[in-house]
C-alpha positions as CSV (number, residue, x, y, z in Angstrom):
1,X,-44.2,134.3,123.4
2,X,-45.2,130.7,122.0
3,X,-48.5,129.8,121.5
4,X,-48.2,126.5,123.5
5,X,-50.8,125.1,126.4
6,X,-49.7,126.1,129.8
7,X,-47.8,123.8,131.7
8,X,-46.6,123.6,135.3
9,X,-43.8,122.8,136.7
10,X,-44.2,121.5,141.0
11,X,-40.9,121.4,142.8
12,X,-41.3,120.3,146.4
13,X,-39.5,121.9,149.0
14,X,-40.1,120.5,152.6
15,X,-43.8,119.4,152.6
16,X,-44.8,122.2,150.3
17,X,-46.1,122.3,146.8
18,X,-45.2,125.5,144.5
19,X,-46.2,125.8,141.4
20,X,-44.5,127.6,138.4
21,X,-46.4,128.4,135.2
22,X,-45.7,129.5,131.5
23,X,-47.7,132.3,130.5
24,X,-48.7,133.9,133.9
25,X,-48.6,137.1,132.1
26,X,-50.3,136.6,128.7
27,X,-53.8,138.1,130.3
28,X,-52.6,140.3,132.8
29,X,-49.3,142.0,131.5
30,X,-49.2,140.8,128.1
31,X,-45.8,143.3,127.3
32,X,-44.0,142.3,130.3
33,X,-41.6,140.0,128.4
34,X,-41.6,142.7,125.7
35,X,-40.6,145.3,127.5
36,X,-38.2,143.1,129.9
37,X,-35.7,142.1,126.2
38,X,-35.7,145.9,125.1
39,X,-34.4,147.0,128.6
40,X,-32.0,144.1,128.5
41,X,-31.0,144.6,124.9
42,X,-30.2,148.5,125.6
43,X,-27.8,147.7,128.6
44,X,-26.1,145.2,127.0
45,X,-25.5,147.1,123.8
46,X,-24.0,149.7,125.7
47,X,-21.9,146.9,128.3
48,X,-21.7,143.7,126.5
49,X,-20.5,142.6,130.3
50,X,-24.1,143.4,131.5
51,X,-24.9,140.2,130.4
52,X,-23.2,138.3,132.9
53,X,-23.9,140.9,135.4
54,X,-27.8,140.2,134.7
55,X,-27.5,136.4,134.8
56,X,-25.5,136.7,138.0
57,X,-28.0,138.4,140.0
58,X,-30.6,135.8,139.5
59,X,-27.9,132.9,140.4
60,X,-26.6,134.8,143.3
61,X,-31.0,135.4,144.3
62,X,-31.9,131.9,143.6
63,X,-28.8,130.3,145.8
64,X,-29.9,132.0,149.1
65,X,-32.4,130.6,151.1
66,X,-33.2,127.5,149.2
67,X,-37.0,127.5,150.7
68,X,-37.8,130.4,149.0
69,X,-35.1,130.6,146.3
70,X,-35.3,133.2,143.6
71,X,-37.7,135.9,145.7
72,X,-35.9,139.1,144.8
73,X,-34.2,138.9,148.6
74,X,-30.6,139.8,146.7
75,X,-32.5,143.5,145.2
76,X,-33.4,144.7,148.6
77,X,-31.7,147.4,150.7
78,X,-30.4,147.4,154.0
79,X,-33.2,148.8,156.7
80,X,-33.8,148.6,160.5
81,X,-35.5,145.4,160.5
82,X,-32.3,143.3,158.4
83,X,-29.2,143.9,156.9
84,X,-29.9,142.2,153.2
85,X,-27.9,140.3,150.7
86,X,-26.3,143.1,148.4
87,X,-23.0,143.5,151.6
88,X,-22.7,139.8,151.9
89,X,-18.9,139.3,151.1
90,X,-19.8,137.3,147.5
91,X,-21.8,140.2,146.4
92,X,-19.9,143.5,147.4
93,X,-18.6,145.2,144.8
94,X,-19.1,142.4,142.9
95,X,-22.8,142.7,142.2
96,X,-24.0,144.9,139.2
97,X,-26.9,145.5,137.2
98,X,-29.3,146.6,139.9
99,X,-29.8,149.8,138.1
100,X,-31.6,147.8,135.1
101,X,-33.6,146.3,136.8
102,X,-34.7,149.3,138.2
103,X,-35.7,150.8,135.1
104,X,-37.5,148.1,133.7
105,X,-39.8,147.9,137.1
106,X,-40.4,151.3,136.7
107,X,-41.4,150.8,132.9
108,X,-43.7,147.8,134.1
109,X,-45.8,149.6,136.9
110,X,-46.7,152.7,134.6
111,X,-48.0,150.0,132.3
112,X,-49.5,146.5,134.7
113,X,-48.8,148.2,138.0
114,X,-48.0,145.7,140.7
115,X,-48.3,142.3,138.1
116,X,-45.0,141.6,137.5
117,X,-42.8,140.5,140.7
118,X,-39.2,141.3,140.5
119,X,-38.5,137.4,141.2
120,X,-39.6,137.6,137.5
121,X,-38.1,140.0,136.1
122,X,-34.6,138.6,137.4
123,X,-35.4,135.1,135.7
124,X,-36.3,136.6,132.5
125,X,-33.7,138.8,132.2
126,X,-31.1,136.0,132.4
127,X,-32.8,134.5,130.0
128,X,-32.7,137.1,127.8
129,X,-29.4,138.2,128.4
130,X,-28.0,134.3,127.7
131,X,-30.0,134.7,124.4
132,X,-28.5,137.9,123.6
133,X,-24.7,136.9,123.9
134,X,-25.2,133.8,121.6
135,X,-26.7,131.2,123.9
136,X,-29.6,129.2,123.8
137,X,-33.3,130.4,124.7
138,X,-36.2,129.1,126.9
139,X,-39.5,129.5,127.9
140,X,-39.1,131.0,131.2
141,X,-41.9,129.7,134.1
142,X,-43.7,132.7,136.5
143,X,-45.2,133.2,139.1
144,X,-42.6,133.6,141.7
145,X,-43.5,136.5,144.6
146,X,-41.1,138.9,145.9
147,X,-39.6,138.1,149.4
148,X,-40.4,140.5,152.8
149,X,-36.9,140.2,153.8
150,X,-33.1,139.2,152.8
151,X,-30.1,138.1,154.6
152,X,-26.7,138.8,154.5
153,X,-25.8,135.4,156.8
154,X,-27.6,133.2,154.3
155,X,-25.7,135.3,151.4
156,X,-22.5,134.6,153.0
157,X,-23.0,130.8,153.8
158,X,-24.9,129.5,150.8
159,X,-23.0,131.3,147.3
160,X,-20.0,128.9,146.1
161,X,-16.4,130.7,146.9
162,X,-14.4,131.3,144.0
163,X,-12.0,129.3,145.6
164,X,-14.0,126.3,146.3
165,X,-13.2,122.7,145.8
166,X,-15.3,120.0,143.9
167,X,-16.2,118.8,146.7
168,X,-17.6,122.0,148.2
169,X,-19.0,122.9,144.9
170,X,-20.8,120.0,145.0
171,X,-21.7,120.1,148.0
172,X,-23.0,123.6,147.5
173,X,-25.5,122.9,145.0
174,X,-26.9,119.6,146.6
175,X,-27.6,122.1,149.6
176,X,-30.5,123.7,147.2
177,X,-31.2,120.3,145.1
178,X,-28.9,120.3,142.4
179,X,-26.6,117.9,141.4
180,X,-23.4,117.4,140.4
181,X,-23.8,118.0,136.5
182,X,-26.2,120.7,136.8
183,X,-23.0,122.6,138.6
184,X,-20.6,121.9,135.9
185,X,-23.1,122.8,133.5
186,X,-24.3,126.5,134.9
187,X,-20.5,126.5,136.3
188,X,-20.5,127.3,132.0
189,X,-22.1,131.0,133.0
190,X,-18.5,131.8,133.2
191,X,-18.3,132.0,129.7
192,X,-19.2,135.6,129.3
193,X,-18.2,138.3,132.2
194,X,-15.2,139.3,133.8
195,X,-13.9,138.8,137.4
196,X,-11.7,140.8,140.1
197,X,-8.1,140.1,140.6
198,X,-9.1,139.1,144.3
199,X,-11.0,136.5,143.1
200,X,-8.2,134.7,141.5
201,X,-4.8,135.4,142.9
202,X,-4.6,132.4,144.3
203,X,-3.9,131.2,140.6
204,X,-0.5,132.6,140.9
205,X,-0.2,133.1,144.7
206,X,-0.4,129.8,145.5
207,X,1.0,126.9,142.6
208,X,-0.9,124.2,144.6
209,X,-3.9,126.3,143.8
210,X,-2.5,127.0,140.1
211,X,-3.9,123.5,138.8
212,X,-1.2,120.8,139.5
213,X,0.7,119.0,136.4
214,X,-1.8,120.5,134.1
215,X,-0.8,124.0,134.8
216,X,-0.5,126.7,132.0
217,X,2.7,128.5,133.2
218,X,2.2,131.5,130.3
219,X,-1.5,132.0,131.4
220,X,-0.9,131.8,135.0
221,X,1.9,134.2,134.7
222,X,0.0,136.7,132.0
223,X,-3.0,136.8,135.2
224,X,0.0,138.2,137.6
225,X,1.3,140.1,135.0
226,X,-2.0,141.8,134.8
227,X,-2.8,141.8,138.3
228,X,0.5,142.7,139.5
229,X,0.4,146.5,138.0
230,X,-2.1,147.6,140.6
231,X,-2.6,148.5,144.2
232,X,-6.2,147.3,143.9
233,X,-7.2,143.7,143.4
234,X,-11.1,144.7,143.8
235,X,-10.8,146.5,141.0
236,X,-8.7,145.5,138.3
237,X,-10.8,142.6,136.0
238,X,-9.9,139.9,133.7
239,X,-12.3,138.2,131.4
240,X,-13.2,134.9,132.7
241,X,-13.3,133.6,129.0
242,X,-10.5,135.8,127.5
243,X,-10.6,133.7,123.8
244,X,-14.4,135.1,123.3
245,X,-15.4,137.3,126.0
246,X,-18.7,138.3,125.2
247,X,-19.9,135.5,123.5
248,X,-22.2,133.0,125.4
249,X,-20.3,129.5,124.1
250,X,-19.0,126.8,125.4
251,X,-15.2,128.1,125.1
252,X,-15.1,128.1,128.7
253,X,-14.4,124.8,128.7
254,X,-12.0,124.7,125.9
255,X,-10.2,127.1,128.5
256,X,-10.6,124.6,131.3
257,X,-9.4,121.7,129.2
258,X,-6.3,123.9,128.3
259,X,-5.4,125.2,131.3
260,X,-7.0,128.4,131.5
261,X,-9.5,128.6,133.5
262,X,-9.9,132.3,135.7
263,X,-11.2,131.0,138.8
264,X,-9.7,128.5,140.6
265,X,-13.0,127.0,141.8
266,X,-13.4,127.1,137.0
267,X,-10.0,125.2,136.9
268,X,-10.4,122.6,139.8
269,X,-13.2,120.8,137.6
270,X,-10.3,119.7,135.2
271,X,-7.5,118.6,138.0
272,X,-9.6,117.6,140.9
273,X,-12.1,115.0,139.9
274,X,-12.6,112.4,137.1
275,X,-16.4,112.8,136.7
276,X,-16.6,116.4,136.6
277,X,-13.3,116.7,134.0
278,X,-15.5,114.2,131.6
279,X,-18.4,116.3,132.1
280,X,-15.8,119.4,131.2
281,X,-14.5,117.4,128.0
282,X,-18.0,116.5,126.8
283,X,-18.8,120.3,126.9
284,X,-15.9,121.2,125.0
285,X,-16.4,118.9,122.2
286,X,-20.3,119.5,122.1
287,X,-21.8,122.9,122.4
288,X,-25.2,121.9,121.6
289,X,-24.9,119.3,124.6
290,X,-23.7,122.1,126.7
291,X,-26.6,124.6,125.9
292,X,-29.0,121.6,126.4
293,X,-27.5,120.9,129.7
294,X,-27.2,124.8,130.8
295,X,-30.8,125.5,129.7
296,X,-32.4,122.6,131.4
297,X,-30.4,123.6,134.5
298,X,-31.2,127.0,134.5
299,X,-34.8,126.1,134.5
300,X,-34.7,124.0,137.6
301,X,-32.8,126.4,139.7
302,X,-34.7,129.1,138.7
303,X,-38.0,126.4,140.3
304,X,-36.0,126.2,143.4
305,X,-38.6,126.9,146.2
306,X,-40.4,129.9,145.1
307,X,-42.6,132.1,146.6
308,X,-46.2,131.7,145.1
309,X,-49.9,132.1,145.9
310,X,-50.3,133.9,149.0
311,X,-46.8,134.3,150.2
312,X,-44.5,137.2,149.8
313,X,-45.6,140.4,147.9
314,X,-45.7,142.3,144.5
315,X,-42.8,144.9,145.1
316,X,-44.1,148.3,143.3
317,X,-40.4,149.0,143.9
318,X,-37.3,145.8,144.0
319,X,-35.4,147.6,146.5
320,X,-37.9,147.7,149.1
321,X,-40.8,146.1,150.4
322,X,-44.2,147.8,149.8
């Protein structure tokens, strides 16, 4: 962890103040970083795709219920009282990862027992696993409490479709204080990972949906060819960046640029809108600006109205509350 003064971050959501901090753990859980990377490390070196599954899980927490943001809500089982996030139609099936997380909880109460909120944990571990496929690093702020309940209505209104336009991207993200260029920039996630053929059979389905004049018939057709030999779309996956799958570049945009973009709602920032295609272009031509951009967006979603101070709880365990 560096050695640098502690610095805060306030994001104001409504008429409230929250504060973020580096180095919440330094006194009080001092390996909790530590022991965070070696959990990630393990699961990724067994399922290079574990990456994006880890990443995913703090986008698809931090999106829901923008005044409290990333809380944990999306780790929390269904009881009596709510049904939570993890049925919501963007997460079912679709959601992996939670097993990891588990583990490393359990490795950090034997050691700081209830220090470390699983709001945390989420952050840091996409973080991490970014770093660990090849993309850039940052200092990630904590302090963030877990939430006392989830929701499977704000789950299903608030996560971008993969069929979205632009304009509903857009949209999306302005909903929880992010702008335009911050989407095209973490839209850049979709550079490691892999996605269902449900998601995306609209590429071929549909040739309105297929990317217009710009079009790349072979890759369209080699996404039906694939999809087309089984019964079950929610099951059979493509790599969203098939040129280098596992590496955390910014060859999702060469993709997008030529054509070959997985998810519709990846291709429409090329054929749909003139500002987010020279955003698209920009990123293709300069990784470092890319990993700038994605790092420095991460950051500020994962400050979108957190849980601090009083509110919310330490979970001992991230599936439930204590």
């Amino acid at each position: 962890m560096a050695e640098t003064p502690t610095t805060l971050n306030k994001t104001c959501v409504g008429d409230i103040s929250v504060l973020l901090q580096f180095d919440v753990y330094q006194e009080s859980c001092p390996v909790a970083e530590p022991i965070i990377l070696s959990w990630v490390q393990s699961a990724i070196s067994e399922e290079p795709r574990m990456a994006a599954s880890l990443l995913r899980l703090h986008f698809h927490d931090c999106f829901v219920n923008a005044s409290q943001g990333c809380d944990a809500s999306v780790l929390l089982d269904d009881t009596d009282n709510f049904v939570g996030e993890k049925t919501a139609p963007p997460n079912l099936n679709s959601l992996r990862g939670f097993e990891v997380i588990d583990a490393i909880k359990s490795d950090l109460e034997s050691v700081c027992p209830q220090t470390v909120s699983c709001a945390d944990i989420l952050a840091i571990a996409a973080r991490d696993s970014v770093l660990l496929s090849g993309g850039p690093g940052w200092e990630v702020q904590t302090g963030r409490r877990d939430s006392l309940t989830a929701s499977k209505a704000a789950a299903t209104n608030s996560l971008p479709a993969p069929n979205s336009s632009v304009a509903t991207l857009v949209a999306n993200f302005q909903n929880v204080g992010l702008t335009q260029n911050d989407m095209v920039a973490l839209s850049g996630a979709h550079t490691i990972g892999k996605a269902r053929c449900s998601t995306f059979s609209s590429r071929f389905l549909s040739p309105g949906n297929s990317g217009g004049p710009d079009v790349n018939m072979d890759f369209v057709q080699s996404l039906q060819q694939l999809c087309s030999g089984t019964s079950d779309s929610t099951t059979t996956v493509a790599h969203l960046d098939l040129v280098t799958p596992a590496t955390f570049d910014n060859q999702y945009y060469v993709n997008l640029v030529s054509g070959e973009g997985l998810l519709p709602s990846d291709q429409v920032l090329v054929v749909e809108d003139d500002s987010t295609r020279e955003i698209v272009e920009s990123y293709a031509e300069d990784p470092l600006l890319f990993f700038e951009d994605f790092k420095n967006s991460m950051i500020k979603m994962g400050a979108l109205g957190p849980l601090t101070g009083d509110s919310g709880e330490i979970r001992m365990n991230c599936r439930a509350v204590n």
